[in-house]
N, C-alpha and C positions, 0 to 999 in steps of 0.2 A: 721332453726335449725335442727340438727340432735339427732336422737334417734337409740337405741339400738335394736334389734329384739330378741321377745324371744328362744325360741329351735324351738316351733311350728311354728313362722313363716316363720323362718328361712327352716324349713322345706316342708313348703307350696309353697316356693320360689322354691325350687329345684326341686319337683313335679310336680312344673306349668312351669318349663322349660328346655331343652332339649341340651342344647348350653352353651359352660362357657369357660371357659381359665384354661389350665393345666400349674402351673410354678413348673417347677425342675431344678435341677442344674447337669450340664456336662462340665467337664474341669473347677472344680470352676468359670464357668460363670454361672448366671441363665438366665432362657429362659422359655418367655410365648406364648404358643399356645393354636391354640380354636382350642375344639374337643367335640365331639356330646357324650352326655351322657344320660346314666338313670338314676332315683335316686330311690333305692329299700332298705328299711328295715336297715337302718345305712352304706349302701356302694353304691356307684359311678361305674355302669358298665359302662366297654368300649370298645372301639376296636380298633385297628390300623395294618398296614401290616407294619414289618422288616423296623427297620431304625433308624435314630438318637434319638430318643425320646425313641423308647423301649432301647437301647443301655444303654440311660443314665436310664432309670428307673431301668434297673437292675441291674447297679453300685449302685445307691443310689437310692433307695425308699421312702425316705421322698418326699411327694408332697402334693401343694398347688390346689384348683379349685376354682376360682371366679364366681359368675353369679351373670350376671344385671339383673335388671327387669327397664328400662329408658323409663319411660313414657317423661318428660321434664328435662330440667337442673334442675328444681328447685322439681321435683318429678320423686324417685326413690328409689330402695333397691338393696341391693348387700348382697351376702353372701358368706363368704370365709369359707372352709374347709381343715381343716389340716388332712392328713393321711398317709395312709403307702400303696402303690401297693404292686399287689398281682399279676401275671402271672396265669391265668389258662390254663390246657391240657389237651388235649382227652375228653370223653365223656360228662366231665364238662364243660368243654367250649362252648361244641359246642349248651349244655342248655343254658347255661347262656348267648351266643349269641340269642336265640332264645328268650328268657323272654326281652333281650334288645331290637328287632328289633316288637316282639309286645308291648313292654312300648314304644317305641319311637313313634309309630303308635298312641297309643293310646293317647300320649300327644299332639301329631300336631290334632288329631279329635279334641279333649276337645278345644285348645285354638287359634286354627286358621280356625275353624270349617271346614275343607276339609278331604275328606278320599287320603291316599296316598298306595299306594302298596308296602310300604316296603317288604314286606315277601318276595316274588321273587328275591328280590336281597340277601335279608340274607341268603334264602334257599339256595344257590347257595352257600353258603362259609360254611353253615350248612354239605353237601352234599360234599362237594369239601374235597379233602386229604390233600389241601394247607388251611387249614382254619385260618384264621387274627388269629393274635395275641388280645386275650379276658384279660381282666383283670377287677379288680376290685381295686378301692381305698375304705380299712378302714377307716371308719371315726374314728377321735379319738378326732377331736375337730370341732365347726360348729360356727360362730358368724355371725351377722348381722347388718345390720344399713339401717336405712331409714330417709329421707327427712321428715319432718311435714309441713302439711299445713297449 
């Protein structure tokens, strides 16, 4: 049997993980890709370097992110969020890059218990005059469903 999740868990879901699927649509096709995120205060930080996906994010901004939580076939949660991208630049960015690369850090501690050096690598694009393309998904809508045992 499946059940609904409410906002909070839905929220706990995306807290407690780092990894989801981005679907937007380009050339009225859609298309889903996994991209590493944070989840901070009702918006979806990101990151990516130039290319098909920013292309189409800035023709249409409406986007989707999925994330599992798949313990077994038979247990599991999923939470899809509807929102709107948001391109950040300059001095913004390169914070908002820095808040995602220590939240991403701080989620792989919490729930795979290893520490990883991300910062080294962020700093490097923090510092750099080519820095990724930062952005943000508003949320506007967030639902959930889970397996019962």
């Amino acid at each position: 049997m499946i059940k609904s999740l409410s906002h909070e868990d839905c929220k706990r879901i995306l807290h407690k993980n780092y990894i989801g699927h981005l679907a937007y649509v380009y050339h009225n096709k859609p298309f889903v890709v996994p991209i590493t995120y944070y989840y901070d205060d009702n918006r979806i930080i990101c990151y990516s370097n130039e290319g098909h996906k920013i292309s189409a994010l800035r023709k249409y901004n409406r986007v989707a992110i999925e994330v599992l939580d798949i313990r077994s076939i038979t247990k599991w949660k999923s939470v899809t969020v509807h929102g709107e991208f948001e391109e950040l630049e300059g001095s913004g960015a390169k914070a908002v890059l820095h808040e995602f690369s220590l939240g991403i850090k701080n989620v792989v501690m919490r729930t795979e218990l290893r520490d990883l050096d991300y910062i080294s690598e962020f700093s490097a694009k923090i510092s750099s005059d080519k820095t990724a393309i930062v952005f943000v998904i508003n949320i506007e809508e967030m639902i959930g469903k889970m397996t019962l045992d």
